[in-house]
C-alpha positions as CSV (number, residue, x, y, z in Angstrom):
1,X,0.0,0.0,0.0
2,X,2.9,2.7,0.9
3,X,4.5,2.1,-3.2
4,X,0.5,1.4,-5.2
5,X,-0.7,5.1,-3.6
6,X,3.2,6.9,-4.1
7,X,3.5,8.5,-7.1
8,X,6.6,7.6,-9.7
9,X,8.3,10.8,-8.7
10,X,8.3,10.8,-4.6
11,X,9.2,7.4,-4.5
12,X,12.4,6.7,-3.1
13,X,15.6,5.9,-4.7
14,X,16.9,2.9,-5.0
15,X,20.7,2.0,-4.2
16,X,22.6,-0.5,-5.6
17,X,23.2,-3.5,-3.2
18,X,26.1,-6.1,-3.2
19,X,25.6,-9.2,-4.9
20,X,26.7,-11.3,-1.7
21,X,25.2,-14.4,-0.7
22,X,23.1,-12.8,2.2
23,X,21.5,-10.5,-0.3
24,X,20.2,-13.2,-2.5
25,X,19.3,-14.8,0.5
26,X,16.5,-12.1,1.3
27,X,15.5,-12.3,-2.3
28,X,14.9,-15.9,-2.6
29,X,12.8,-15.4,0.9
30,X,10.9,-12.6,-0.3
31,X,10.5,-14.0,-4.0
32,X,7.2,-16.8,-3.0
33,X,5.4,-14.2,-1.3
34,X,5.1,-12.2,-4.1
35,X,2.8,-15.4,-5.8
36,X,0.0,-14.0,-4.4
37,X,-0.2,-10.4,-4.9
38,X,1.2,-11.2,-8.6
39,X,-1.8,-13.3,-9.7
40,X,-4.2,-10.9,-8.0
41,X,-3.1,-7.9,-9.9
42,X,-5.1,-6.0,-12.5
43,X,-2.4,-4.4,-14.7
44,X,1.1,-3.7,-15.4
45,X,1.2,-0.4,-13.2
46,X,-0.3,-2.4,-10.1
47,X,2.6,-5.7,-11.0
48,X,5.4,-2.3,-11.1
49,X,4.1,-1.5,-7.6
50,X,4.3,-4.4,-5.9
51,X,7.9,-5.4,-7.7
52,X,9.1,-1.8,-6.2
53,X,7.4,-2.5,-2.8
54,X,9.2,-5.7,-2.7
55,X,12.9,-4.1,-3.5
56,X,12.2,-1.4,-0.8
57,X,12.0,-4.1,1.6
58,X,14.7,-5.9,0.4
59,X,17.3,-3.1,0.6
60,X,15.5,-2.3,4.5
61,X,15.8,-5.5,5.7
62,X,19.3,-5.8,4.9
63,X,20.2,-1.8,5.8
64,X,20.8,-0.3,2.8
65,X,21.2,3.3,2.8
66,X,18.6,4.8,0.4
67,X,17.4,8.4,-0.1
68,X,13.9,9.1,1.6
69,X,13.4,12.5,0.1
70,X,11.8,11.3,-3.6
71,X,14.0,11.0,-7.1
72,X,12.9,14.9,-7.7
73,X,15.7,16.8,-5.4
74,X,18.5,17.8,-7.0
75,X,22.1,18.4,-6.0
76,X,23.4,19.7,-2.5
77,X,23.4,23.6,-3.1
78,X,25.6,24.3,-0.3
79,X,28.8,26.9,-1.2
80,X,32.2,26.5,-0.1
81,X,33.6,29.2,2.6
82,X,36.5,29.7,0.2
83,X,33.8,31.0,-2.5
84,X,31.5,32.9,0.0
85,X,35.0,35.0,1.1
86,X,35.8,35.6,-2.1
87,X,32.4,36.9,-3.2
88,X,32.0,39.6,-0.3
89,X,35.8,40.5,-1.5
90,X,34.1,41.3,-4.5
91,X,31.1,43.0,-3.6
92,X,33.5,44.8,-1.6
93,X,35.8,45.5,-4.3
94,X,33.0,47.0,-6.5
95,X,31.5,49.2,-4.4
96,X,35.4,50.4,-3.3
97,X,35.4,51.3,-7.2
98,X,31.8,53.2,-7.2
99,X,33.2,55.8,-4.5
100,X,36.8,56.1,-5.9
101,X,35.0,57.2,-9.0
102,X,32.5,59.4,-7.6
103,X,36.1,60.8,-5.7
104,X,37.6,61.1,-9.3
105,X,34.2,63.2,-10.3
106,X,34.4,65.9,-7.8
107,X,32.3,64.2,-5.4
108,X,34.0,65.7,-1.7
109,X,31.5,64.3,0.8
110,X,32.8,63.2,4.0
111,X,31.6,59.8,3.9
112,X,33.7,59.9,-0.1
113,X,37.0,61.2,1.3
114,X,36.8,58.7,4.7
115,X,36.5,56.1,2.8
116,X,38.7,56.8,-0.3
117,X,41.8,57.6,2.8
118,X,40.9,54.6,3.7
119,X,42.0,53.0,0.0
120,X,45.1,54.3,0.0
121,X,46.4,53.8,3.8
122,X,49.6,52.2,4.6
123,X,50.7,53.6,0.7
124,X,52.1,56.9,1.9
125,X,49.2,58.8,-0.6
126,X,47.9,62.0,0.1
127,X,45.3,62.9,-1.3
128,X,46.7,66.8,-1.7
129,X,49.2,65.7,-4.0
130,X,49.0,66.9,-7.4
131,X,48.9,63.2,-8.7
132,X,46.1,62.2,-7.2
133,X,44.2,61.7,-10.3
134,X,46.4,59.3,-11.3
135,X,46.6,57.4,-8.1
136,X,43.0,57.1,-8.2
137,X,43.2,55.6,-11.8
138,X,45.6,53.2,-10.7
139,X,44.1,52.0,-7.8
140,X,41.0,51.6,-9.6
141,X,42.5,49.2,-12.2
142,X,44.5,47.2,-9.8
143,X,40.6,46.7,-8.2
144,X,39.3,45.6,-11.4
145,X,42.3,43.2,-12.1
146,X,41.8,41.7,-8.6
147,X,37.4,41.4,-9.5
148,X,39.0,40.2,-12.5
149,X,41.2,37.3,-11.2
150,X,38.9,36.0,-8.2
151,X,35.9,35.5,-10.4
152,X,38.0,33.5,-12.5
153,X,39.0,31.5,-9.9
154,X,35.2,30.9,-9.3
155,X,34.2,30.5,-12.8
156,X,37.9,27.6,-12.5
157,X,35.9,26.1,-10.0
158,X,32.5,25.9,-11.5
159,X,33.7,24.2,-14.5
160,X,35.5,21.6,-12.8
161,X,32.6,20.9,-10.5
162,X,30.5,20.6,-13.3
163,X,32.4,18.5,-15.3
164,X,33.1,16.0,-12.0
165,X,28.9,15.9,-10.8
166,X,28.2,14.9,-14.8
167,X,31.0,12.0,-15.3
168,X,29.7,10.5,-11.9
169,X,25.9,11.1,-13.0
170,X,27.1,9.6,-16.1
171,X,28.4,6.5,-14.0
172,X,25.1,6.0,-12.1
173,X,22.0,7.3,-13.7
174,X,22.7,8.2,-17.6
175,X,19.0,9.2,-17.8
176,X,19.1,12.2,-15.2
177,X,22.4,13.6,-17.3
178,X,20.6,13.8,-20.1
179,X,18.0,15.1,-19.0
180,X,20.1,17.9,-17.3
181,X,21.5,18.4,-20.9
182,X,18.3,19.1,-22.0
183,X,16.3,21.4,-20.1
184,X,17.4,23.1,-16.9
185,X,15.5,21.6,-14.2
186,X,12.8,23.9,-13.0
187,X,9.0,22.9,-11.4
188,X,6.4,23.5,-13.0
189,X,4.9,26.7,-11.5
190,X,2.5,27.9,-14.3
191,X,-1.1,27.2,-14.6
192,X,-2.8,23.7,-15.3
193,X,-4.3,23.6,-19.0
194,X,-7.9,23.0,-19.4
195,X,-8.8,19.1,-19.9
196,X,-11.6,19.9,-21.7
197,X,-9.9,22.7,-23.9
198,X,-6.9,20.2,-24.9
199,X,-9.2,17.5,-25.8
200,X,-11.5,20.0,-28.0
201,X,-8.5,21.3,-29.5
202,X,-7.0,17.7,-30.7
203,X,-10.5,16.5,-31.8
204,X,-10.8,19.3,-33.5
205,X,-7.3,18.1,-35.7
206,X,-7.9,14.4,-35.7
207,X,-11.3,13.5,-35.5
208,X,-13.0,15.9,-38.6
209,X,-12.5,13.6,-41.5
210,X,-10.9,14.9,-44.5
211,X,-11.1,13.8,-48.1
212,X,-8.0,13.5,-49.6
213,X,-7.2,14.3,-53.6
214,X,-5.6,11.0,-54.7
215,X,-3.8,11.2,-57.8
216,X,-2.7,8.2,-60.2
217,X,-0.1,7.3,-59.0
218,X,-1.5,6.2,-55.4
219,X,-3.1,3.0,-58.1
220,X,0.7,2.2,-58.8
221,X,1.6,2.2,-55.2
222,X,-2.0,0.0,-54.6
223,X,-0.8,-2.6,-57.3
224,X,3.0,-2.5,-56.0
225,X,2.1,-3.6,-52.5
226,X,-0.4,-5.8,-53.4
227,X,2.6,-8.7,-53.4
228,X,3.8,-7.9,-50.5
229,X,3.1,-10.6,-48.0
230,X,2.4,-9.7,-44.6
231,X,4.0,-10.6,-41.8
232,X,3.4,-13.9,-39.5
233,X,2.2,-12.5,-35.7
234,X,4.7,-12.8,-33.1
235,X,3.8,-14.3,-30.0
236,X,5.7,-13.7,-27.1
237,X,6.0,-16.1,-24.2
238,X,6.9,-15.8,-20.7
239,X,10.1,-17.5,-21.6
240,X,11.3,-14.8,-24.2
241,X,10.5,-12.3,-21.8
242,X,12.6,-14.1,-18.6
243,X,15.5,-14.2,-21.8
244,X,15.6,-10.3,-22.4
245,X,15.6,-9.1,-18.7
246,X,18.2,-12.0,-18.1
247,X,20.3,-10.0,-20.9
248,X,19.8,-6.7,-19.4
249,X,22.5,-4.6,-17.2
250,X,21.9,-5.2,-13.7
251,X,22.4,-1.9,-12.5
252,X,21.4,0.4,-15.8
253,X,19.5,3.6,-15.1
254,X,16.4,2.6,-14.8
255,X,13.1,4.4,-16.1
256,X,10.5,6.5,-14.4
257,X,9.6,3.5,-11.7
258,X,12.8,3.7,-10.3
259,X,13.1,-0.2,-10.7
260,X,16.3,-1.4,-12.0
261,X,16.6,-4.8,-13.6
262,X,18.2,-6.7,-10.8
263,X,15.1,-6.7,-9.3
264,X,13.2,-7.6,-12.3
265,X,15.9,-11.0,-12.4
266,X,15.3,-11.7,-8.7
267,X,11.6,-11.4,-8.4
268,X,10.3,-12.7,-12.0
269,X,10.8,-16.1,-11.6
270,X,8.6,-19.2,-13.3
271,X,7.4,-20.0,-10.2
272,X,6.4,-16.4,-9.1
273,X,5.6,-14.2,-11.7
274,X,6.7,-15.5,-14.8
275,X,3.2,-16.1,-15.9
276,X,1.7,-12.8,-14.8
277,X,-0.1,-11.7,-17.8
278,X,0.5,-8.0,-17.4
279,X,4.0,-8.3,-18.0
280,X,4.0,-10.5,-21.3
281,X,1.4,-8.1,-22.7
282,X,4.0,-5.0,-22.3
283,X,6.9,-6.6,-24.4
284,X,3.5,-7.5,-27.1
285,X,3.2,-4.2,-27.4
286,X,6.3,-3.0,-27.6
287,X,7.1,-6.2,-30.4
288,X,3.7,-4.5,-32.4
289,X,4.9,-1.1,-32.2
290,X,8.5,-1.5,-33.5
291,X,6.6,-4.2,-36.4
292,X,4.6,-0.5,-36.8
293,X,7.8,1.1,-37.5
294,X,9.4,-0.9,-39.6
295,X,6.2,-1.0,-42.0
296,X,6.3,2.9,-41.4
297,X,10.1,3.5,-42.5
298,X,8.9,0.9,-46.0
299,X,5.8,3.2,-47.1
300,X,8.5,6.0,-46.5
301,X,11.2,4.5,-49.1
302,X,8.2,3.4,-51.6
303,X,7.0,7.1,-51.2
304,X,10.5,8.5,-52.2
305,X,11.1,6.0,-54.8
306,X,7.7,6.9,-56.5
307,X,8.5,10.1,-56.7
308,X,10.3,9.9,-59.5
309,X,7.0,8.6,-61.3
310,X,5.8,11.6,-60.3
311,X,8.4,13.3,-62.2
312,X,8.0,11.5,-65.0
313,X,4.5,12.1,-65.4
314,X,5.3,16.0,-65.3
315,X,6.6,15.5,-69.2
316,X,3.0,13.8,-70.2
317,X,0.8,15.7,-67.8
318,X,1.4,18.9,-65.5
319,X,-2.4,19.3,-63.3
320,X,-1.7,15.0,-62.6
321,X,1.9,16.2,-61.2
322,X,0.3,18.7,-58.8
323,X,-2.4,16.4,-57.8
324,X,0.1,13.8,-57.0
325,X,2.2,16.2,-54.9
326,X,-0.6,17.7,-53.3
327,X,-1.1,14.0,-51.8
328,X,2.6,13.2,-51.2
329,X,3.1,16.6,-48.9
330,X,-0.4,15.8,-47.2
């Protein structure tokens, strides 16, 4: 019950365990109580729940240290002291500049010439010396040059921290760094759109029907695939499915469940869930949507290829050429 009413993003995070004999232990214990809720479940988000329930109380039983706080959080933000000095020496700096300028602009307040005294103490500088102007222009760029060096140090710093927190996000969760890549991570702060404005505003795309100018030369491409014979289904059995996650990287990045596949090898076993329904009808799917694909990517190529007939009808007649494009860009 605490996984089935969690949603994908708060739950926990799992952490990668040892593959000692005590570990596999506590799998193989845990694995025949799972017959039950398995054969009771109702779909494949209820069978991802109670695999992820059973992991949590794997890596609790044997103490692993996992993160409580949801998959969501990102990094520590906590500065360095180093980098916290060297900012104030900064702001510091900057605002040492603002009233060495105003100075330098005639500006004689008393607050000005305390603190522009104060710039120059300990450098035998007066500021009645006919110089002065030049003192002040020189200890203005020996400011900037200093603003100058520290932020690169900073910036150095940045860099190199950046570069470290993506090789090891690279290591353990290749799915967050690109993600990162991607898009900045921010929350969602803006306002909900309408359910009933987004469905009106996709029926109003997909479901008007639309009668479509054929041309020609969609009878050639009729009569072409005619021949074609299609292809025998694929059935796949709770064997072929135990055979791909047996394949698959123990400790990959895993998806939005937060389940990686050792637990998918420890828990789906023939005599525990190898028969659960739910699970075989997933990789169905999957098999009839890259069979989709591949029939997509062939119309494609007999698409390009016939538009050279298209071409060649150009030379006999023009308004059939425009039909036929007409078609192909629709």
């Amino acid at each position: 019950m605490e996984t089935r009413s969690t949603p994908l993003e708060n739950r926990p995070r799992l952490p990668r365990i040892a593959l000692s004999k005590r570990n596999r232990a506590v799998v193989r214990a845990l694995n025949p109580m799972l017959v039950t809720y398995l054969e009771a479940s109702r779909d494949l988000c209820e069978t991802d729940s109670i695999l992820f329930g059973a992991a949590l109380a794997v890596c609790r039983i044997i103490g692993a240290k996992f993160s409580t706080a949801g998959r969501t959080t990102g990094q520590s933000s906590a500065i360095p002291a180093w980098r916290t000095r060297i900012e104030e020496r900064i702001a510091k700096a900057r605002a040492l500049i603002g009233r060495l300028i105003c100075f330098r602009s005639g500006n004689t307040r008393p607050r000005i010439v305390r603190t522009v005294r104060m710039a120059f103490a300990g450098t035998n500088v007066s500021l009645s010396q006919p110089d002065i102007m030049q003192k002040l222009t020189e200890r203005i760029d020996d400011l900037k040059q200093r603003i100058a060096a520290w932020g690169k140090r900073i910036r150095r710093y940045t860099e190199r921290s950046t570069r470290f927190n993506q090789n090891r996000l690279f290591q353990s969760d290749q799915k967050r760094l690109y993600k990162s890549l991607e898009r900045p991570m921010v929350s969602g702060t803006g306002p909900v759109p309408n359910q009933a404005d987004t469905v009106a505003f996709w029926c109003s795309l997909w479901s008007e029907p639309v009668n479509h100018n054929e041309g020609p030369w969609t009878e050639v491409v009729a009569s072409q695939c005619a021949g074609i014979t299609p292809m025998d289904p694929v059935t796949i059995t709770p064997d072929d499915v135990a055979e791909a996650v047996r394949r698959a990287p123990n400790w990959k990045s895993p998806g939005l469940d937060g389940l990686h596949h050792y637990w998918l090898k420890g828990f789906v076993k023939p005599a525990a869930a190898s028969d659960n329904i739910h699970i075989v009808e997933t990789f169905q799917k999957r098999r009839l949507h890259i069979k989709i694909s591949q029939r997509e990517k062939m119309i494609k190529k007999q698409k390009k290829l016939l538009l050279a007939e298209g071409i060649r009808i150009f030379a006999k007649n023009i308004p059939d050429l425009f039909t036929s494009l007409t078609y192909y860009k629709k």
